[in-house]
VOPAGU-2260 file (C-alpha; in pm, 1 decimal, decimal comma):
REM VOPAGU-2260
SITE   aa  ch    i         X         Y         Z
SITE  UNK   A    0       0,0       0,0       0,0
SITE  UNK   A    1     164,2     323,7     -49,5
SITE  UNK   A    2     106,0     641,7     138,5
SITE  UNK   A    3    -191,4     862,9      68,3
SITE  UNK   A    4    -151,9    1236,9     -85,2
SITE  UNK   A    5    -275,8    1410,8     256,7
SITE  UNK   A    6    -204,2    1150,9     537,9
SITE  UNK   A    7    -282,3    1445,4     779,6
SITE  UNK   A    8    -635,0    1464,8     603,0
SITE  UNK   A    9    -727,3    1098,0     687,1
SITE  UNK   A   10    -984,3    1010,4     973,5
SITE  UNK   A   11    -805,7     660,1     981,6
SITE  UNK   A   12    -499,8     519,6     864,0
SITE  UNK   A   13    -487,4     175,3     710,7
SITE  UNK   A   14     -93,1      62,2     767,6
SITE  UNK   A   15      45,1     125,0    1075,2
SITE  UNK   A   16     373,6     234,9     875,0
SITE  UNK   A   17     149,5     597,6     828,3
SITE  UNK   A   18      28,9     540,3    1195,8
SITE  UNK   A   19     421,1     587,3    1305,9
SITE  UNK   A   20     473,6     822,9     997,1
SITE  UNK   A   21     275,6    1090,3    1199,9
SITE  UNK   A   22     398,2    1000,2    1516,4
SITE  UNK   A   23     774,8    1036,7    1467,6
SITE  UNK   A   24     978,8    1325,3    1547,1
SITE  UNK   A   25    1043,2    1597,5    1249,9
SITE  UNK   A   26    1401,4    1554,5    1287,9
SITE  UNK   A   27    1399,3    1136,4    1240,4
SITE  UNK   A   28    1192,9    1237,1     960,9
SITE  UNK   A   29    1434,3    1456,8     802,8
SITE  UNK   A   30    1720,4    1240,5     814,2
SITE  UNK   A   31    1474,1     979,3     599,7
SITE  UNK   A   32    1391,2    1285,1     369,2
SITE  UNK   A   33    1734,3    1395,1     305,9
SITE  UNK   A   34    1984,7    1085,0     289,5
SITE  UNK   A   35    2300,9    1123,4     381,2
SITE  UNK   A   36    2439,0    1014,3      16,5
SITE  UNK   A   37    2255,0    1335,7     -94,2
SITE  UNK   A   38    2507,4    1549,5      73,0
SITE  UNK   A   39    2525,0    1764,1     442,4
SITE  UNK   A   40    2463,8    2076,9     269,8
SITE  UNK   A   41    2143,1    2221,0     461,3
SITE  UNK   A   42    1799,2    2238,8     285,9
SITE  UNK   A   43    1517,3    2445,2     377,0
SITE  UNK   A   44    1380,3    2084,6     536,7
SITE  UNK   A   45    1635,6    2138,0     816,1
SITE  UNK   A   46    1624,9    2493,3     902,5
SITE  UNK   A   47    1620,3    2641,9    1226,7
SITE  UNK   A   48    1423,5    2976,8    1282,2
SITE  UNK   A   49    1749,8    3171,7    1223,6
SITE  UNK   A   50    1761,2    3027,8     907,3
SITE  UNK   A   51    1436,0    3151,0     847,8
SITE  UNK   A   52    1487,6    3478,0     983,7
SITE  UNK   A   53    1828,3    3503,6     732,5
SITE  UNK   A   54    1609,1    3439,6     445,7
SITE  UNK   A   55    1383,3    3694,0     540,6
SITE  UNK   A   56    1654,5    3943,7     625,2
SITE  UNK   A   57    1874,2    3905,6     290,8
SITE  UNK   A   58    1557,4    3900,2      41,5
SITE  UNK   A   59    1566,3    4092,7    -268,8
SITE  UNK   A   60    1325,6    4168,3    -540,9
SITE  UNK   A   61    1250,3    3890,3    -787,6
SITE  UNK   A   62     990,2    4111,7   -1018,4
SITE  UNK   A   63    1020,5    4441,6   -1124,6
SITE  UNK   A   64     699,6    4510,4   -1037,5
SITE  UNK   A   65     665,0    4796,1   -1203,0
SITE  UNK   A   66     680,7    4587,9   -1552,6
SITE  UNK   A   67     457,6    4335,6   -1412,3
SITE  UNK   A   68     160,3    4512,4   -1353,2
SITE  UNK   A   69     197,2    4688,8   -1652,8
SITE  UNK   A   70     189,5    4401,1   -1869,3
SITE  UNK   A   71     -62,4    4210,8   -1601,6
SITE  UNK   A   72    -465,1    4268,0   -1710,6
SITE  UNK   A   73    -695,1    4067,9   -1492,3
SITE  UNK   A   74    -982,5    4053,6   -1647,8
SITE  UNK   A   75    -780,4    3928,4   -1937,5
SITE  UNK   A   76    -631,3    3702,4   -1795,0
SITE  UNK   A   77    -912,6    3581,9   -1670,2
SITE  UNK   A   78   -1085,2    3571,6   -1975,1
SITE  UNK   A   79    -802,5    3388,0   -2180,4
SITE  UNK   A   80    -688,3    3175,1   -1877,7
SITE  UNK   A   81    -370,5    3286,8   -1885,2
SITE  UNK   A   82     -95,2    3596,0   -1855,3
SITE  UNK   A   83     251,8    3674,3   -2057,0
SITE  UNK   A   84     503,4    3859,6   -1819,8
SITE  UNK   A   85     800,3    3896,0   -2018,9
SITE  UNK   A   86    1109,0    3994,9   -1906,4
SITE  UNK   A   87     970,0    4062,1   -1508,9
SITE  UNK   A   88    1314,2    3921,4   -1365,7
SITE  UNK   A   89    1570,9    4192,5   -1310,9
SITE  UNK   A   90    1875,9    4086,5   -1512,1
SITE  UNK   A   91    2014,4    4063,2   -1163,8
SITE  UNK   A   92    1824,8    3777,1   -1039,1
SITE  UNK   A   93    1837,4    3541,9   -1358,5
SITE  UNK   A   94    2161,4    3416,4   -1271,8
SITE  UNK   A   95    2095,3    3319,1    -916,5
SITE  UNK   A   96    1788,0    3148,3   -1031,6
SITE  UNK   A   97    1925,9    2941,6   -1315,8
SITE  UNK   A   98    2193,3    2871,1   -1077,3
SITE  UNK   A   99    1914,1    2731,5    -837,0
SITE  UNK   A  100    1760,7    2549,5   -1127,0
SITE  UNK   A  101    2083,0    2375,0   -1216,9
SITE  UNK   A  102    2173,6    2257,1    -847,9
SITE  UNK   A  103    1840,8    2128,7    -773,5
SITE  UNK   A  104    1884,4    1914,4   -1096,9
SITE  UNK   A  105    2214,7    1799,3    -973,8
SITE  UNK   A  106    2027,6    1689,6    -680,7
SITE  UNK   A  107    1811,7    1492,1    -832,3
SITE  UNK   A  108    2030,7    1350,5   -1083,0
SITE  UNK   A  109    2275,1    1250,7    -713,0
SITE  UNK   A  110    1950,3    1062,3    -578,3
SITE  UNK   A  111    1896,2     854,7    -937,5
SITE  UNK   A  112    2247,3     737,5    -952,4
SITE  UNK   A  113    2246,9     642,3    -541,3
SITE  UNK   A  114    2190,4     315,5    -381,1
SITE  UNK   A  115    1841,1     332,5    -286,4
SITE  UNK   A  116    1886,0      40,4     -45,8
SITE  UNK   A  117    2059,8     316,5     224,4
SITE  UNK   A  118    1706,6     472,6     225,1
SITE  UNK   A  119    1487,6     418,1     531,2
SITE  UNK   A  120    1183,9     295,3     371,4
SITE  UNK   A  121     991,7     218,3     703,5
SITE  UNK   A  122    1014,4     593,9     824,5
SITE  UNK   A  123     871,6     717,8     511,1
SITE  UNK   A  124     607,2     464,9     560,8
SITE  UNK   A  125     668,9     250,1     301,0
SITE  UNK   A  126     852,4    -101,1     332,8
SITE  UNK   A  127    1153,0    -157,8     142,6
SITE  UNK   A  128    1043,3    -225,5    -219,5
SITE  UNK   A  129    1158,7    -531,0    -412,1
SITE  UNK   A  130    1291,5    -407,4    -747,3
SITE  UNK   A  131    1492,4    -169,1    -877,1
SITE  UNK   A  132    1459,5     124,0   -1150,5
SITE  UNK   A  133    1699,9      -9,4   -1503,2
SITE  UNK   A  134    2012,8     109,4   -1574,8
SITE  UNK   A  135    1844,1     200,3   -1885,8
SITE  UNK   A  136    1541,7     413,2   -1675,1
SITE  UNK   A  137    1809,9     576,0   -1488,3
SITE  UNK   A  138    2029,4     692,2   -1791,2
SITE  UNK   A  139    1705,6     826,6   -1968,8
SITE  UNK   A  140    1582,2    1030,0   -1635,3
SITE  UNK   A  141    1923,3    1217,8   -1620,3
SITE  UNK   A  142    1922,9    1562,9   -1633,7
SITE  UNK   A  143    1580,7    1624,4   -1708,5
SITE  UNK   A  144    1264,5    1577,7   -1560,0
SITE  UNK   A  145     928,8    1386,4   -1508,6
SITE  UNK   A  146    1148,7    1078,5   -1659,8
SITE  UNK   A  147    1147,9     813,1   -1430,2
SITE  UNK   A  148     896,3     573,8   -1440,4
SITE  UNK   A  149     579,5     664,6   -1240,2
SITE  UNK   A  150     346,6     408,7   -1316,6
SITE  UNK   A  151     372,5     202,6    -991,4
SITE  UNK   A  152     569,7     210,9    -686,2
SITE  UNK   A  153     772,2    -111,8    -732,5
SITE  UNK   A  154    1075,9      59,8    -700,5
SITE  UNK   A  155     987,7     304,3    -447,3
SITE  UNK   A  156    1019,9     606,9    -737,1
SITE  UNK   A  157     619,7     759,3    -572,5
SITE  UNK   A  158     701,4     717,0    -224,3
SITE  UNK   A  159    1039,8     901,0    -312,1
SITE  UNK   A  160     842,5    1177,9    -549,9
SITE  UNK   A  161     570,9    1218,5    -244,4
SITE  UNK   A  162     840,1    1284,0       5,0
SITE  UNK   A  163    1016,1    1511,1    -176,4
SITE  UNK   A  164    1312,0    1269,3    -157,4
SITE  UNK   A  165    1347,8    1355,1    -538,3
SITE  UNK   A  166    1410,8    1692,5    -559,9
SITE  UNK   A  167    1206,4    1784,7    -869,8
SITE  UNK   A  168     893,9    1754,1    -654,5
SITE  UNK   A  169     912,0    2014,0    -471,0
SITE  UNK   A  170    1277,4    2183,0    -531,0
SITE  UNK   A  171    1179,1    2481,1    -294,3
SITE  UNK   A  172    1219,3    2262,4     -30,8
SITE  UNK   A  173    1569,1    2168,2    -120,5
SITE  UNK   A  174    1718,9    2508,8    -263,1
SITE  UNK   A  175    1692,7    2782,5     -76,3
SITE  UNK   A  176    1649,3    3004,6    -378,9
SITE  UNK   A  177    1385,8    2843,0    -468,6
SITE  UNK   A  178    1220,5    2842,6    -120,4
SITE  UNK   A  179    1271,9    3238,6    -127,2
SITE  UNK   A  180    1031,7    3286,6    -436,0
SITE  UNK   A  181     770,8    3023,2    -303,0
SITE  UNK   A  182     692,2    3276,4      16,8
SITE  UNK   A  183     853,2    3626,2     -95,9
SITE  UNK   A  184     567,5    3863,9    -102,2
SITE  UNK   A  185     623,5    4009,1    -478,9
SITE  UNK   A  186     523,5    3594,9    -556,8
SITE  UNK   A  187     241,4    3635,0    -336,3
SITE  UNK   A  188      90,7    3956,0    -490,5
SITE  UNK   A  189     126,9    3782,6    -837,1
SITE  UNK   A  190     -57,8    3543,1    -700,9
SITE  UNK   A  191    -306,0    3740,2    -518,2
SITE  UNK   A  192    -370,7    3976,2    -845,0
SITE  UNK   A  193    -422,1    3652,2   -1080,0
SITE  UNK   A  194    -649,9    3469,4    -841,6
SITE  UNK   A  195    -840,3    3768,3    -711,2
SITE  UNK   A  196    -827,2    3732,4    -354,2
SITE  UNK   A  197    -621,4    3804,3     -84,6
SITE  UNK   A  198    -579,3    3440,1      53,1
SITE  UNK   A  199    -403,2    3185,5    -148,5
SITE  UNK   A  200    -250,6    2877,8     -88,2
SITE  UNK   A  201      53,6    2640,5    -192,4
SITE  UNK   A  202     -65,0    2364,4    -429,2
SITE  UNK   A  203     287,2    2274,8    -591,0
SITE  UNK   A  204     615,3    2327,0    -693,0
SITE  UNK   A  205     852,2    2116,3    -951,3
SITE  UNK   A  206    1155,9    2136,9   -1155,2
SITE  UNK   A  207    1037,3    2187,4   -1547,1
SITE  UNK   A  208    1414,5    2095,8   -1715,8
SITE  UNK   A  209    1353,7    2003,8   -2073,5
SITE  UNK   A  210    1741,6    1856,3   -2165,6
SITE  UNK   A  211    1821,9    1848,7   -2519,7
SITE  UNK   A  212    1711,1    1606,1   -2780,9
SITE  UNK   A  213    1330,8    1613,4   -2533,4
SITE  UNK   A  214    1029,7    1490,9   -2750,7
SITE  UNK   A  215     781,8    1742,3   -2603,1
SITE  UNK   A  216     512,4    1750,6   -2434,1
SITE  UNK   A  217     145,1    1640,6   -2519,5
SITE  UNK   A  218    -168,4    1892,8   -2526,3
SITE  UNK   A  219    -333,3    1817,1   -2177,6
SITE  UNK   A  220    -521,6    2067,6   -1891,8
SITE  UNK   A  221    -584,4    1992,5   -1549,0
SITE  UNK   A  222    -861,5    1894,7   -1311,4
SITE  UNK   A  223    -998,1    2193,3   -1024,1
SITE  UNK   A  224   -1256,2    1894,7    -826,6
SITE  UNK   A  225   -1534,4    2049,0    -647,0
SITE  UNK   A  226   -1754,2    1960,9    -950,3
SITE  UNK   A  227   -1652,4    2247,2   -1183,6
SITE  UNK   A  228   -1458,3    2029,5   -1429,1
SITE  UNK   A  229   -1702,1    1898,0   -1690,9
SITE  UNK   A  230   -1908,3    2156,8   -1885,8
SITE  UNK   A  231   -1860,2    2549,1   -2008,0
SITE  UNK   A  232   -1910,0    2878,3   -1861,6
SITE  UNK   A  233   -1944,0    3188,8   -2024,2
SITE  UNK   A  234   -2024,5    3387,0   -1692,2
SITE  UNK   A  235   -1658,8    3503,7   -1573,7
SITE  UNK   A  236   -1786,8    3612,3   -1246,0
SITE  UNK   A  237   -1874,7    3222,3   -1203,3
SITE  UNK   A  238   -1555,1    3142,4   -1335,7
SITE  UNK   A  239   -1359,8    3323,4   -1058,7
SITE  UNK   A  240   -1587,9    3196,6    -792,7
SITE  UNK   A  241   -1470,0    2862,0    -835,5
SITE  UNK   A  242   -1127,8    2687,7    -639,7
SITE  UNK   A  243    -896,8    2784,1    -921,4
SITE  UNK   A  244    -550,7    2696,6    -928,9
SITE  UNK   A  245    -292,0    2908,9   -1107,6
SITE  UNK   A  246      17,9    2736,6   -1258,0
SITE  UNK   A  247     278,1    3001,3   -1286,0
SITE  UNK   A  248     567,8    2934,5   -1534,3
SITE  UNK   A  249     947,6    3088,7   -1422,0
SITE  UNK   A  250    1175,3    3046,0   -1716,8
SITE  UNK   A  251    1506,3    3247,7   -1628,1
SITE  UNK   A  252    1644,1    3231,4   -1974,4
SITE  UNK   A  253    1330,6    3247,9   -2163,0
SITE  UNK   A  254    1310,5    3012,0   -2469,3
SITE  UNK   A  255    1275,0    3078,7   -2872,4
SITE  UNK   A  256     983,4    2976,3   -3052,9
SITE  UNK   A  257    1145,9    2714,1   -3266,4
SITE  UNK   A  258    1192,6    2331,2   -3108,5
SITE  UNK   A  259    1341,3    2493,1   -2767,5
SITE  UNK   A  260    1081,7    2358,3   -2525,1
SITE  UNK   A  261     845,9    2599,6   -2531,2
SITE  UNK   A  262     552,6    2628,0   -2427,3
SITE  UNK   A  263     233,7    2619,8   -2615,4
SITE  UNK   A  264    -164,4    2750,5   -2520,5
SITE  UNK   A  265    -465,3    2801,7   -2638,0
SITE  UNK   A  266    -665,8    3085,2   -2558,6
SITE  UNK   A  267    -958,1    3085,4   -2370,7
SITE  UNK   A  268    -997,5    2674,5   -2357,0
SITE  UNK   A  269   -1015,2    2679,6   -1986,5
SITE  UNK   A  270   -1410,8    2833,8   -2027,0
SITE  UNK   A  271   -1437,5    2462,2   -2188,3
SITE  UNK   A  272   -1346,7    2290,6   -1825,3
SITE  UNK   A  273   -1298,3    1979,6   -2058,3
SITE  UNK   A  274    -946,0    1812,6   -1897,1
SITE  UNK   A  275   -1056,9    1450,9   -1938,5
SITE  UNK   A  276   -1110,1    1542,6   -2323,1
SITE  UNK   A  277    -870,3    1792,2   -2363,2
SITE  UNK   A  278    -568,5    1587,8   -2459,0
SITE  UNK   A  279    -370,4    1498,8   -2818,1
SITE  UNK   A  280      -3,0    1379,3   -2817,1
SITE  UNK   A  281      78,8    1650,6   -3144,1
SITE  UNK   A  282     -48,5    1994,8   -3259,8
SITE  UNK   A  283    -234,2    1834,6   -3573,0
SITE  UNK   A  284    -431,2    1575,0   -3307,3
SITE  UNK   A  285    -554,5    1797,4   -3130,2
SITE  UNK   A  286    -636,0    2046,6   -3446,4
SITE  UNK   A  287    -806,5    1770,5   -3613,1
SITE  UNK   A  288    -948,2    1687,8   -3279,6
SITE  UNK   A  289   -1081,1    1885,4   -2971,4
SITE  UNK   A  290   -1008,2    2191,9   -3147,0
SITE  UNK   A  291   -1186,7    2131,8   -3441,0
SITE  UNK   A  292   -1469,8    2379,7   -3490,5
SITE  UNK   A  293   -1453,5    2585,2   -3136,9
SITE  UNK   A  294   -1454,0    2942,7   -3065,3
SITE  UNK   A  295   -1358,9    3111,4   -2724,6
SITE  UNK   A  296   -1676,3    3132,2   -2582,8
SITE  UNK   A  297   -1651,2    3477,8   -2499,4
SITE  UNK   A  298   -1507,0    3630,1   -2776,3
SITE  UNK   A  299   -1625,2    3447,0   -3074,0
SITE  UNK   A  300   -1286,0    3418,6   -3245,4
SITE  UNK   A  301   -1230,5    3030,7   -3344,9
SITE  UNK   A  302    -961,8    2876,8   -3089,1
SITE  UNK   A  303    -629,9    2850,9   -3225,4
SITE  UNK   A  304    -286,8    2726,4   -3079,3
SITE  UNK   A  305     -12,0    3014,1   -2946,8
SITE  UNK   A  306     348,2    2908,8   -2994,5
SITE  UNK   A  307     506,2    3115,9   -2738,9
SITE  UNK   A  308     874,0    3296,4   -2775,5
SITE  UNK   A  309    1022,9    3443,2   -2432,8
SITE  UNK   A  310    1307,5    3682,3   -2366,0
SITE  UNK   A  311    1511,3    3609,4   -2035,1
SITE  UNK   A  312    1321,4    3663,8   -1725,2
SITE  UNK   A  313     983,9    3575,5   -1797,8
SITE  UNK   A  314     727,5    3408,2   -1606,8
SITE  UNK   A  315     357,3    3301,0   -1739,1
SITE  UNK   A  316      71,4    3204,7   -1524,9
SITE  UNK   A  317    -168,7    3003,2   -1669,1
SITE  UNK   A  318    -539,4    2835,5   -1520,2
SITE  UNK   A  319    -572,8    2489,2   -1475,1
SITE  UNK   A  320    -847,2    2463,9   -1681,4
SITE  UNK   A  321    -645,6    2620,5   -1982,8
SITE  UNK   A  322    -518,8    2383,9   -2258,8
SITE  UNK   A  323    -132,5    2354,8   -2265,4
SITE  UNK   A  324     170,6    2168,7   -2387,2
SITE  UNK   A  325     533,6    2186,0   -2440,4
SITE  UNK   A  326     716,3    2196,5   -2792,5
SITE  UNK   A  327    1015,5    1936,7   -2879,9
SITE  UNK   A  328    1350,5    2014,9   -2772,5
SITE  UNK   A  329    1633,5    2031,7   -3049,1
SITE  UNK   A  330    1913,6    1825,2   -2995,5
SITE  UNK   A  331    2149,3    2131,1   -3112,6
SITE  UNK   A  332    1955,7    2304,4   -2824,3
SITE  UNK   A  333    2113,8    2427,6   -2423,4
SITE  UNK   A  334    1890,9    2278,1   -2192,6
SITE  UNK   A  335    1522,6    2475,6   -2111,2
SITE  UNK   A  336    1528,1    2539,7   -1759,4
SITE  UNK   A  337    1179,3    2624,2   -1538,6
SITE  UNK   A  338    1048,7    2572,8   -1224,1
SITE  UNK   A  339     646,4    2570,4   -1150,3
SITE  UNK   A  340     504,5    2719,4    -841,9
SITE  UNK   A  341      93,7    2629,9    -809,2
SITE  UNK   A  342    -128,2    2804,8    -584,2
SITE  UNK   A  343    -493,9    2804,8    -516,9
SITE  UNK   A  344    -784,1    2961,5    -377,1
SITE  UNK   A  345   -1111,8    2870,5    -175,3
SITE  UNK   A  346   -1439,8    2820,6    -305,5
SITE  UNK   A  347   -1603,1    3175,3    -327,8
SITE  UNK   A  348   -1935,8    2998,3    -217,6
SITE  UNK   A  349   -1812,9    2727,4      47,8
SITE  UNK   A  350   -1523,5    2884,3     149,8
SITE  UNK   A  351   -1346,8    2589,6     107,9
SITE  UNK   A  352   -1006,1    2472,7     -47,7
SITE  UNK   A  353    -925,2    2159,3    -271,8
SITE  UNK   A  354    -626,8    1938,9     -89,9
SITE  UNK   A  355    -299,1    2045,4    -260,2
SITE  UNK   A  356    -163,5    1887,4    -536,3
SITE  UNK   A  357     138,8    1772,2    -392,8
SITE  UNK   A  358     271,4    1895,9      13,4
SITE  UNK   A  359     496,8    1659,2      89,1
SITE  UNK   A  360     358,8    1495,0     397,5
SITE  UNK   A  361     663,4    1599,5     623,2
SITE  UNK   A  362     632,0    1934,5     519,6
SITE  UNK   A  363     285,1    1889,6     650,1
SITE  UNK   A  364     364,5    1771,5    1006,2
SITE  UNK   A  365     587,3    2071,5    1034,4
SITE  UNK   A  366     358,2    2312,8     961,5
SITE  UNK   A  367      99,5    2166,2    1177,5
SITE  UNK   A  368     339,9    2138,2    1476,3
SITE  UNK   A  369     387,7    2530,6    1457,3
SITE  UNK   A  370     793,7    2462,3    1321,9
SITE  UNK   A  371     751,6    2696,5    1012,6
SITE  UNK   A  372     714,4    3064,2     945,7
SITE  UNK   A  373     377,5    3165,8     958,6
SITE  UNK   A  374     319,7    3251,8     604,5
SITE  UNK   A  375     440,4    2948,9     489,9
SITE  UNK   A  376     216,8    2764,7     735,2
SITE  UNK   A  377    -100,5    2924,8     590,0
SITE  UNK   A  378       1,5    2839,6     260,5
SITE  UNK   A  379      51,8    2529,2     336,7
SITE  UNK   A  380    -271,1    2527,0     588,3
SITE  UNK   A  381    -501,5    2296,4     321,7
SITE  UNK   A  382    -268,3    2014,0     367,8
SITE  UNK   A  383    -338,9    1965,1     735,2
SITE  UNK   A  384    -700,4    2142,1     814,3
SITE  UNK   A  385    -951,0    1918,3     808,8
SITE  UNK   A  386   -1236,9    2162,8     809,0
SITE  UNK   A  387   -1095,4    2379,0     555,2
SITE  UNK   A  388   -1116,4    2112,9     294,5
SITE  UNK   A  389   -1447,6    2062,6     422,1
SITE  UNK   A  390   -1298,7    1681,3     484,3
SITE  UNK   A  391   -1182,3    1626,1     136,0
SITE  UNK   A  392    -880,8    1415,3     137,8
SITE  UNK   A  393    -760,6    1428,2    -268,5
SITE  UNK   A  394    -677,1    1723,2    -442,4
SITE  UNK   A  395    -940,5    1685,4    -696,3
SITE  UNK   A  396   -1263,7    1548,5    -501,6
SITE  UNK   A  397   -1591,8    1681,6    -629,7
């Protein structure tokens, strides 16, 4: 049995490996979280409140916000599902957060190549699994990400990916760069000016790294729950009411428009709330396909796919809802690097808010034990309050 996505969420637990999961000490936790063979440098996992207090102390700007708000529209945004902030990142800040980008693929790259057997499986409540990944899987996961196999847990790779043992899922918890723009406030007011409300919470954060010779990524959108994902809206003021969740896109170096990884949208598909239909491996599928005939239900103009081309420093956010995927990656090409940061907000008419996507559960424990900052604790509040998930336990129960 492995591990469910909010074990703090559950009335009971089934295996009494999550029973002692929940009991343990933070810092026996930790040490399972952060193997030795990954290195003593200290993550954001193992801080101490001076460590918090540092990161507070020695923050900088990440946005100019001065070109962020003029290039940010809400209502279109909200209308098209998603915003193009080009060039936001002072010049000054790229480096530092390609820099992050790079070490927290090193880390990941460390764990793939390690002897998984040194792991504590028990204290991440799992027991030891009985297979290993391939030489093969681990050579094609290698500096890049969302590679190794996923399917099942046979060789421990979604116990690892839930725990944030890998550091792709959930990097801010393993860079301190990265941690910095999950919680710095100009990150917070993008996110408070996209969803339209001053309380928003974490959903997730992962490493995007699109190496060269990458295939690309299929046309797919993503599921809200709390019944508003099958049918369209017109009515934008009902559109906003609902739990959205805002994927926003940080690409220090930018990327061109030809086979570099790029991203690719389609305006105004998220007023479709179609995700279980709104999928095609290629461009032409899903032309041919779900695209076939449909306008943007607000403006009448026939849907049509947007090949993006950013300069360094630019960020997109984009609704869940909206229709995306990710062009091919030339093998001639320097590898794409990105990192996503999700957040969400409650129900305008419930008040409540959809389980998060992906808190790893330790990160959980902390923040319901009172051991993080407080902001970081309220974001990460749906992944341990009961009532304010209104006793949803998934991140996309209706």
């Amino acid at each position: 049995m492995s591990m469910p996505p909010n074990p703090l969420l559950e009335d009971q637990l089934d295996d009494p490996l999550w029973e002692r999961f929940l009991h343990c000490s933070t810092s026996d936790l930790v040490r399972a979280s952060r193997p030795e063979f990954l290195g003593d440098e200290p993550t954001p996992l193992q801080w101490a409140a001076e460590d918090w207090d540092r990161l507070e102390a020695e923050r900088r700007d990440i946005f100019d916000l001065d070109k962020l708000e003029a290039q940010f529209d809400r209502d279109v945004y909200l209308r098209d599902g998603y915003a193009v902030l080009r060039g936001i990142v002072p010049p000054s800040v790229i480096e530092t957060w390609t820099e992050a980008l790079q070490h927290g693929q090193q880390r990941n790259d460390a764990l793939l190549q390690a002897d998984w057997s040194q792991i504590d499986w028990p204290r991440l409540g799992r027991r030891p699994p009985e297979c290993q990944l391939s030489a093969e899987a681990i050579a094609g996961a290698l500096g890049g990400s969302q590679k190794a196999p996923q399917r099942t847990d046979e060789a421990g790779v979604l116990t690892l990916r839930r725990h944030s043992v890998f550091t792709e899922y959930f990097p801010a918890g393993h860079v301190p760069f990265l941690m910095d723009v999950l919680t710095h406030p100009q990150m917070l007011h993008l996110q408070k000016l996209c969803l339209g409300t001053e309380a928003v919470y974490f959903d997730h954060n992962q490493l995007l790294t699109r190496p060269p010779g990458y295939a690309g990524g299929g046309w797919h959108s993503h599921k809200i729950g709390a019944g508003r994902d099958c049918g369209p809206v017109r009515d934008l003021a009902e559109y906003h009411a609902q739990p959205n969740t805002n994927l926003t896109l940080c690409y220090p170096e930018g990327f061109s428009a030809a086979a570099d990884g790029g991203l690719k949208l389609i305006r105004g598909s998220h007023l479709f709330r179609d995700p279980d239909n709104c999928r095609a491996a290629t461009d032409e599928e899903i032309e041919a396909g779900w695209l076939k005939g449909r306008v943007h239900p607000i403006t009448g103009k026939p849907l049509a796919i947007e090949h993006l081309e950013l300069p360094p420093g630019s960020v997109v956010c984009c609704l869940s809802h909206g229709a995306h995927g990710v062009a091919p990656k030339g093998a001639d090409k320097e590898t794409r690097w990105c990192t996503l940061y999700a957040y969400k907000k409650a129900d305008d008419r419930t008040g409540l808010v959809q389980p998060p996507h992906a808190v790893p559960p330790l990160w959980a424990l902390k923040a319901q034990r009172g051991e993080l900052p407080p902001v970081l604790t309220e974001l990460m509040r749906p992944s341990f309050n009961r009532a304010l998930t209104g006793g949803r336990t998934e991140p996309y129960q209706n």
